[in-house]
mmCIF file of the N, C-alpha and C atoms, coordinates in Angstrom:
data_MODEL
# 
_entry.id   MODEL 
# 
loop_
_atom_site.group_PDB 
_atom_site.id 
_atom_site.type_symbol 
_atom_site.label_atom_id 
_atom_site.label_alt_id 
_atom_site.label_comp_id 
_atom_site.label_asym_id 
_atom_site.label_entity_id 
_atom_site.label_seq_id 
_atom_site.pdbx_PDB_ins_code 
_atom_site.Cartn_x 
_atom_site.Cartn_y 
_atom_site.Cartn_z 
_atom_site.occupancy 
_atom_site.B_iso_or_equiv 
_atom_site.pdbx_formal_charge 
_atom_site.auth_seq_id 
_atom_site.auth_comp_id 
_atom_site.auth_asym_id 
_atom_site.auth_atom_id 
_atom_site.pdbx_PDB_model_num 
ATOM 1   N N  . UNK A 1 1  ? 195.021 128.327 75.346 1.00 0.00 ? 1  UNK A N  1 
ATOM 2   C CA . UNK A 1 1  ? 195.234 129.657 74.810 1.00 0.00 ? 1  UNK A CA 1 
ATOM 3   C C  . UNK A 1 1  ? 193.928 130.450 74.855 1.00 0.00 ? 1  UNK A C  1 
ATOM 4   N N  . UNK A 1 2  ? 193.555 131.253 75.864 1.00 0.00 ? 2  UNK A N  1 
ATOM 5   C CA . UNK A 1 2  ? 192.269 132.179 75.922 1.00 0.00 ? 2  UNK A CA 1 
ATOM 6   C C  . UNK A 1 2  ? 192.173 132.982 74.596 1.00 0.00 ? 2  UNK A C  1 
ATOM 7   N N  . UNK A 1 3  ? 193.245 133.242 73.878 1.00 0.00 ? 3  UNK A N  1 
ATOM 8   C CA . UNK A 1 3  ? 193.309 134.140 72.698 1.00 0.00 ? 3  UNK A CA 1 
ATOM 9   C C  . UNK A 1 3  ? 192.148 133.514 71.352 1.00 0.00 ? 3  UNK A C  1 
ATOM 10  N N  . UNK A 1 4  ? 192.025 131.875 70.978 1.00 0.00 ? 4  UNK A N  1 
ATOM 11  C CA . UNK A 1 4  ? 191.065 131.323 70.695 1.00 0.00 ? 4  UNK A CA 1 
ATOM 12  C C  . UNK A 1 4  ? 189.885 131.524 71.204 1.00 0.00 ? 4  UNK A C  1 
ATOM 13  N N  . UNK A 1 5  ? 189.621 131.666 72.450 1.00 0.00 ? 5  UNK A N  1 
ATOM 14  C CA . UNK A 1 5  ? 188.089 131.143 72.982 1.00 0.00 ? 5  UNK A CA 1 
ATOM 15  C C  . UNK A 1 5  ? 186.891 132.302 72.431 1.00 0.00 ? 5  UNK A C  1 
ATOM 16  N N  . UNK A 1 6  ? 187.391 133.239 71.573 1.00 0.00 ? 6  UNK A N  1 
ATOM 17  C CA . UNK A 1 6  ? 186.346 134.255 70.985 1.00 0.00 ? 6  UNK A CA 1 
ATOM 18  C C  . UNK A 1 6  ? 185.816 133.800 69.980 1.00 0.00 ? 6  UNK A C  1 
ATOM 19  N N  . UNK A 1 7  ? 187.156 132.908 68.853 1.00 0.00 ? 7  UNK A N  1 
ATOM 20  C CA . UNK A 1 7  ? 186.836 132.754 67.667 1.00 0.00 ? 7  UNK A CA 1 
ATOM 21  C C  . UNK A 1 7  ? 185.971 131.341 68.012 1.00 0.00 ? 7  UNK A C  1 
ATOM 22  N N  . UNK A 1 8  ? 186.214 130.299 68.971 1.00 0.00 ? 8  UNK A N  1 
ATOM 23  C CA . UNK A 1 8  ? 185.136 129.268 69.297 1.00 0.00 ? 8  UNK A CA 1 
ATOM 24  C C  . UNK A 1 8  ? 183.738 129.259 69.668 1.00 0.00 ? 8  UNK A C  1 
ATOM 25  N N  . UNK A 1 9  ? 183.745 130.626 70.600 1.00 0.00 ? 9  UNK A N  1 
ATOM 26  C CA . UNK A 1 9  ? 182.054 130.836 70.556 1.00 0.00 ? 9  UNK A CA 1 
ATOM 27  C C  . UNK A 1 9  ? 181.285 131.576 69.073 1.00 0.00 ? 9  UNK A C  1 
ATOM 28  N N  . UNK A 1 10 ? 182.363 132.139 68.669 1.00 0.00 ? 10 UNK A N  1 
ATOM 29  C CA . UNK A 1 10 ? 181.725 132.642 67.157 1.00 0.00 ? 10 UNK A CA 1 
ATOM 30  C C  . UNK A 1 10 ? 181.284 131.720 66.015 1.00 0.00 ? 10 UNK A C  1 
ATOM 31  N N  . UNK A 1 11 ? 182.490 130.316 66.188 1.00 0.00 ? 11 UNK A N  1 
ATOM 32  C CA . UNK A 1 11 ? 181.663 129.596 65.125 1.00 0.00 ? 11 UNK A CA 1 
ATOM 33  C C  . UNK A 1 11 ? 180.692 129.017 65.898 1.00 0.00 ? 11 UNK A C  1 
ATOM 34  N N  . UNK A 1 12 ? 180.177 128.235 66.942 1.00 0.00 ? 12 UNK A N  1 
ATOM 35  C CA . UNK A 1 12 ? 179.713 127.704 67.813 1.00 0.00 ? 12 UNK A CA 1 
ATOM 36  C C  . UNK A 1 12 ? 178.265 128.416 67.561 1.00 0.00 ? 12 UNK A C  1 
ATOM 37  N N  . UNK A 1 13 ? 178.130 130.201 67.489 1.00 0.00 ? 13 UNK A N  1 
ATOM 38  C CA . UNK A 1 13 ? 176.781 130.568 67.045 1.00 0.00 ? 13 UNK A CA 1 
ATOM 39  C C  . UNK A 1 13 ? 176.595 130.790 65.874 1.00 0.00 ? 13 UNK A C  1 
ATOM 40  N N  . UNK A 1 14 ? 177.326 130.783 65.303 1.00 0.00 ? 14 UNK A N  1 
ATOM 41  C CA . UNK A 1 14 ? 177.188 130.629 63.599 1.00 0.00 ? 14 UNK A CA 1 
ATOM 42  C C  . UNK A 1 14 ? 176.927 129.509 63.170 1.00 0.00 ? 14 UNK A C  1 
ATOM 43  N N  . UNK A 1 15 ? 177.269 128.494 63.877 1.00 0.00 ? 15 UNK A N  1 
ATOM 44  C CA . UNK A 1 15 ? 176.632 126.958 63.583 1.00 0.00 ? 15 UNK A CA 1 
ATOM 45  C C  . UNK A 1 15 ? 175.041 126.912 63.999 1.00 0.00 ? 15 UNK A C  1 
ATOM 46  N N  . UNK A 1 16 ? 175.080 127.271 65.293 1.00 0.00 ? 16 UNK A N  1 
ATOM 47  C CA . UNK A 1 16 ? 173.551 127.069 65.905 1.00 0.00 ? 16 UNK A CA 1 
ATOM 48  C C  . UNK A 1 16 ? 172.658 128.159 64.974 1.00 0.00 ? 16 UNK A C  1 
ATOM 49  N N  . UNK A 1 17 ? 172.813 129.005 65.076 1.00 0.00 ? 17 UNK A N  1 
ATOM 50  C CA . UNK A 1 17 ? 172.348 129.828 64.144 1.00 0.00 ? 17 UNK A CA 1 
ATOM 51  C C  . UNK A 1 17 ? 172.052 129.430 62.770 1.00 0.00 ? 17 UNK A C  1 
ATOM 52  N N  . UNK A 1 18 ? 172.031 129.034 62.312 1.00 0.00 ? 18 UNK A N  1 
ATOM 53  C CA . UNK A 1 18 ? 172.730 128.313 60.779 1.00 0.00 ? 18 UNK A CA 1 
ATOM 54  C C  . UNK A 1 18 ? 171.075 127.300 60.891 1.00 0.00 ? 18 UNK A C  1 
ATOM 55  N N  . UNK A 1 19 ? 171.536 126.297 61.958 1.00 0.00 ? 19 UNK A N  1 
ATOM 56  C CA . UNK A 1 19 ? 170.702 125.295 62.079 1.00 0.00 ? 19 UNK A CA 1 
ATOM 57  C C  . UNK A 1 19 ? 169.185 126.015 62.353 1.00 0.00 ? 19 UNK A C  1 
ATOM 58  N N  . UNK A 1 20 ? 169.562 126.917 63.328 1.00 0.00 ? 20 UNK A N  1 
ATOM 59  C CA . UNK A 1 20 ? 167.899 127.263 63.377 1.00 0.00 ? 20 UNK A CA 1 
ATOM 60  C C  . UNK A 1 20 ? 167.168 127.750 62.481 1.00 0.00 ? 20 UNK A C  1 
ATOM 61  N N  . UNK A 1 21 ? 167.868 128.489 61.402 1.00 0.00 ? 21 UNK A N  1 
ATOM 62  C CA . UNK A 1 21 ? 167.437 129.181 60.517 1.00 0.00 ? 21 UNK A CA 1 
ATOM 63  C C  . UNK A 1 21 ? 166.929 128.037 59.075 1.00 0.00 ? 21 UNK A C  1 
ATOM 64  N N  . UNK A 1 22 ? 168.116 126.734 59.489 1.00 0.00 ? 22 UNK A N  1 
ATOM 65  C CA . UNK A 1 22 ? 167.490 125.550 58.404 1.00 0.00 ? 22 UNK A CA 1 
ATOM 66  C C  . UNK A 1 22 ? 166.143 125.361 58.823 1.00 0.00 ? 22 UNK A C  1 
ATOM 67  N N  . UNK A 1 23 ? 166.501 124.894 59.835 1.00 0.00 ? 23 UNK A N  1 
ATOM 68  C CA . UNK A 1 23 ? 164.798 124.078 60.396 1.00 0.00 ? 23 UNK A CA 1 
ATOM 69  C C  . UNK A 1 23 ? 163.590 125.456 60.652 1.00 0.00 ? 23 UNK A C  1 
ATOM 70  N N  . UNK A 1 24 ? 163.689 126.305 60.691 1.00 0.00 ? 24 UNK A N  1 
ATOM 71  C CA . UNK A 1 24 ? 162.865 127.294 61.041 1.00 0.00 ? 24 UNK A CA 1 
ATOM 72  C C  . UNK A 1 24 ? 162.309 127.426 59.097 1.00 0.00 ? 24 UNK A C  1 
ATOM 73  N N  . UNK A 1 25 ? 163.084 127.577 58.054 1.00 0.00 ? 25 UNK A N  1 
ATOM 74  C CA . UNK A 1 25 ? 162.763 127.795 56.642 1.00 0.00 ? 25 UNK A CA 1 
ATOM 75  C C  . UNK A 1 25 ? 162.329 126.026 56.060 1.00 0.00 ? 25 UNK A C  1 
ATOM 76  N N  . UNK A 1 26 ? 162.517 125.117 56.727 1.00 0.00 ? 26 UNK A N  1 
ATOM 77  C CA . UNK A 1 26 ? 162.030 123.821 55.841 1.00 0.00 ? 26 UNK A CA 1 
ATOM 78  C C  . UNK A 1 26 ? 161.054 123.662 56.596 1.00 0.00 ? 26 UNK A C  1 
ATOM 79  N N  . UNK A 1 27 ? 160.854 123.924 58.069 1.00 0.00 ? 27 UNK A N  1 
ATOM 80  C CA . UNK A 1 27 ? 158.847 123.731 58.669 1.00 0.00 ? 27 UNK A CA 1 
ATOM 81  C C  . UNK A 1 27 ? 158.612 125.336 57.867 1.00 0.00 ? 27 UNK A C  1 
ATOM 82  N N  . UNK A 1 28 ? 158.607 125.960 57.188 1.00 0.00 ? 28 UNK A N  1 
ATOM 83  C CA . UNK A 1 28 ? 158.195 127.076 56.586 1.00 0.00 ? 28 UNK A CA 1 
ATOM 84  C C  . UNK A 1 28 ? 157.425 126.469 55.470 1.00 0.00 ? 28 UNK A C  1 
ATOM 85  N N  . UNK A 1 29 ? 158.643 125.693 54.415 1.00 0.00 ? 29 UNK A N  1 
ATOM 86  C CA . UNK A 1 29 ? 158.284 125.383 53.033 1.00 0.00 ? 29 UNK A CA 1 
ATOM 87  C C  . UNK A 1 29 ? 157.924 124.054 52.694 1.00 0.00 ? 29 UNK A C  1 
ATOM 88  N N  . UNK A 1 30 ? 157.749 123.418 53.732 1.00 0.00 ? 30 UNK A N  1 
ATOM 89  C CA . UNK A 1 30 ? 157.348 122.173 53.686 1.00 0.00 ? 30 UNK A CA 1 
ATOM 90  C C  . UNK A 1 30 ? 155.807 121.816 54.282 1.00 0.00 ? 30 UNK A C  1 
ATOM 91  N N  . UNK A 1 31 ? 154.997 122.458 55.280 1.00 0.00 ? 31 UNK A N  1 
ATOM 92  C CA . UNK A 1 31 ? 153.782 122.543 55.695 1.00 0.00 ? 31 UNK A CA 1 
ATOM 93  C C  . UNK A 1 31 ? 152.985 122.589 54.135 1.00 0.00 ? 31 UNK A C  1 
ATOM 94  N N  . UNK A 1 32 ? 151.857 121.910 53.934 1.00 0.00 ? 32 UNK A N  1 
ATOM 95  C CA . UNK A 1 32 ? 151.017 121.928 53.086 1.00 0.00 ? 32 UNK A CA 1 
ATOM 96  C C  . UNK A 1 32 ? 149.669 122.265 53.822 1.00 0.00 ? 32 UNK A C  1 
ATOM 97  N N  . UNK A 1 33 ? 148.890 122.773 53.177 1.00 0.00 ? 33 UNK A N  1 
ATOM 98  C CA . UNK A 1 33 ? 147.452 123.129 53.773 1.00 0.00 ? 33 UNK A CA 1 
ATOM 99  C C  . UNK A 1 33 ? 146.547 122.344 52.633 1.00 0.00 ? 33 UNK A C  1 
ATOM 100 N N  . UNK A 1 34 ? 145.744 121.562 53.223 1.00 0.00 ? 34 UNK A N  1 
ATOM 101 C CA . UNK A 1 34 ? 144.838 121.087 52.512 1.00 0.00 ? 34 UNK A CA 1 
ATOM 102 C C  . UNK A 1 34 ? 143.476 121.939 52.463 1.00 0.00 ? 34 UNK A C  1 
ATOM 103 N N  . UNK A 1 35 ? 143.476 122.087 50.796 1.00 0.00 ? 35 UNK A N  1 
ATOM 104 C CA . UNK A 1 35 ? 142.436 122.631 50.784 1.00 0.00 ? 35 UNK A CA 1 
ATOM 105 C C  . UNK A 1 35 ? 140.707 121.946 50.068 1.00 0.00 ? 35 UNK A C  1 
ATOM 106 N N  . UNK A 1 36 ? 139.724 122.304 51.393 1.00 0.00 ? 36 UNK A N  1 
ATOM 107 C CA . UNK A 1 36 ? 138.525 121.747 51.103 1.00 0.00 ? 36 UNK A CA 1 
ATOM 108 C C  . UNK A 1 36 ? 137.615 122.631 50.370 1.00 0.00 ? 36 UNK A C  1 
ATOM 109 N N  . UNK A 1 37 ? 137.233 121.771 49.468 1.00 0.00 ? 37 UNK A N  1 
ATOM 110 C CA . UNK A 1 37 ? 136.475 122.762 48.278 1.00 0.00 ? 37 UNK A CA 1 
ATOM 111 C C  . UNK A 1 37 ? 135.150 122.055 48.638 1.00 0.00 ? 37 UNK A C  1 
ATOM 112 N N  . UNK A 1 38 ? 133.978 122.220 48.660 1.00 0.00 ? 38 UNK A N  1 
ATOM 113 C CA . UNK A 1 38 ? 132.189 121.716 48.961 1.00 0.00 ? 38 UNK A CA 1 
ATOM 114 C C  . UNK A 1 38 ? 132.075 122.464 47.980 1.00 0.00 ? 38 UNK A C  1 
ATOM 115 N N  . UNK A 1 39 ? 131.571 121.623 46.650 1.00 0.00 ? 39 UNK A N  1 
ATOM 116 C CA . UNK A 1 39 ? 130.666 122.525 45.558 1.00 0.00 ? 39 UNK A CA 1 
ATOM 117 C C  . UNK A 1 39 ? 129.276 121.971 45.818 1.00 0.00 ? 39 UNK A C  1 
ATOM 118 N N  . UNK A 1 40 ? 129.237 121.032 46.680 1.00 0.00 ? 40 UNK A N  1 
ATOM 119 C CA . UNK A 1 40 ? 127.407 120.842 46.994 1.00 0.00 ? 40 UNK A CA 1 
ATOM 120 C C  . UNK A 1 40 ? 126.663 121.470 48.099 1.00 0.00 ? 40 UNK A C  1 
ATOM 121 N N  . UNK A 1 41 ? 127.928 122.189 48.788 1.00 0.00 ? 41 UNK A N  1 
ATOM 122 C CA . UNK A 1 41 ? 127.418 122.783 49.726 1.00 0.00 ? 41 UNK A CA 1 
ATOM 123 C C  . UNK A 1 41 ? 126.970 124.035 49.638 1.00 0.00 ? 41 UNK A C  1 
ATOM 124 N N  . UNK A 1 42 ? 126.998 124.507 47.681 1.00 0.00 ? 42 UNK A N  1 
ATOM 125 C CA . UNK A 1 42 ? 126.524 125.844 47.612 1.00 0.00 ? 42 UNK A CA 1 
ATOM 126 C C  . UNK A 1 42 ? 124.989 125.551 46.914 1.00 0.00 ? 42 UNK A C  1 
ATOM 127 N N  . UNK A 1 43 ? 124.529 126.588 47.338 1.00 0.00 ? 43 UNK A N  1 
ATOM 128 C CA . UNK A 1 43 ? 123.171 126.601 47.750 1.00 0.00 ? 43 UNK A CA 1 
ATOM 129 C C  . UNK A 1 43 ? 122.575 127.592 46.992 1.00 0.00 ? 43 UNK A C  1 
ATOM 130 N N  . UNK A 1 44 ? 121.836 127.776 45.627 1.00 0.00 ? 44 UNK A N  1 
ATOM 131 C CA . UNK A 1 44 ? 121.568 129.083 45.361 1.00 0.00 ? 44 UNK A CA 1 
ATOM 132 C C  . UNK A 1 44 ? 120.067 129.007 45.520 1.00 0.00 ? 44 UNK A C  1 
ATOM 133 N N  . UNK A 1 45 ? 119.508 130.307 46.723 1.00 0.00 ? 45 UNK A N  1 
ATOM 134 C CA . UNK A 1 45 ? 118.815 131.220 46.786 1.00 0.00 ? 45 UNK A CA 1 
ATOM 135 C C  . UNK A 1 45 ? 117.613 132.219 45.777 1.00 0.00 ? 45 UNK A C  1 
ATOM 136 N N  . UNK A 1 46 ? 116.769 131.809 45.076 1.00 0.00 ? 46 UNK A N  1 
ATOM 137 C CA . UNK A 1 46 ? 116.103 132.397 44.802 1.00 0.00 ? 46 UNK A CA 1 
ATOM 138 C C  . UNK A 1 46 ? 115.060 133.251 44.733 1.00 0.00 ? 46 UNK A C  1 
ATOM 139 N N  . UNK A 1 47 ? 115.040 134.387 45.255 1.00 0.00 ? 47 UNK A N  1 
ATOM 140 C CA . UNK A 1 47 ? 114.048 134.875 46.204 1.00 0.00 ? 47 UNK A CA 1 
ATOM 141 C C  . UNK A 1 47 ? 113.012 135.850 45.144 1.00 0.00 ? 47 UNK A C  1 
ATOM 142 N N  . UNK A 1 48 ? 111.905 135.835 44.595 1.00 0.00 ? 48 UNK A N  1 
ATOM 143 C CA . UNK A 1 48 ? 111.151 135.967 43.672 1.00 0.00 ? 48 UNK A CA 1 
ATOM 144 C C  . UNK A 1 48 ? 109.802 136.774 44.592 1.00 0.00 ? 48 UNK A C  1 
ATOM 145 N N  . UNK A 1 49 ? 109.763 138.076 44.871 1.00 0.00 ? 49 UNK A N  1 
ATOM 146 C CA . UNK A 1 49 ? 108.959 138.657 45.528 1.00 0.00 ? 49 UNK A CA 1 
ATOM 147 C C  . UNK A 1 49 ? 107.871 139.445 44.758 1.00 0.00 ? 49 UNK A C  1 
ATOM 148 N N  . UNK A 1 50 ? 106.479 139.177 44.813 1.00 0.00 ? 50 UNK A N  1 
ATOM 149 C CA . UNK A 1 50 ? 105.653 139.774 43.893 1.00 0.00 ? 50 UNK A CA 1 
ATOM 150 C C  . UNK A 1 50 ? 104.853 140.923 45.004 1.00 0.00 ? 50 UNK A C  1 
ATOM 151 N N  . UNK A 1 51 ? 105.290 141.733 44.533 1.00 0.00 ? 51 UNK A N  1 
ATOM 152 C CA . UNK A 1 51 ? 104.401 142.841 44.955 1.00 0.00 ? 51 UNK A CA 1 
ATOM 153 C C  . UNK A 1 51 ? 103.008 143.149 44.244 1.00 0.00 ? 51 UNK A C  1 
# 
């Protein structure tokens, strides 16, 4: 019945669609960034100029 074959590609991208949009939002919210903090790597500068 060709009268179906509209409503089959419609769910067909509503499925794929669906999926990309899962996996595209959980590598979104799931990546962590590690963050490096060096508190010995700060260095304070004292520069004491006598005129």
């Amino acid at each position: 019945m060709p009268q179906m074959m509209p409503l089959n590609w419609l769910t067909l991208m509503i499925y794929f669609l669906s999926i990309f949009l899962l996996f595209n939002i959980m590598n979104y919210y799931i990546f962590f960034y590690n963050f490096k903090v060096n508190k010995k790597m700060k260095k304070n500068i004292n520069l004491n100029w006598k005129w």
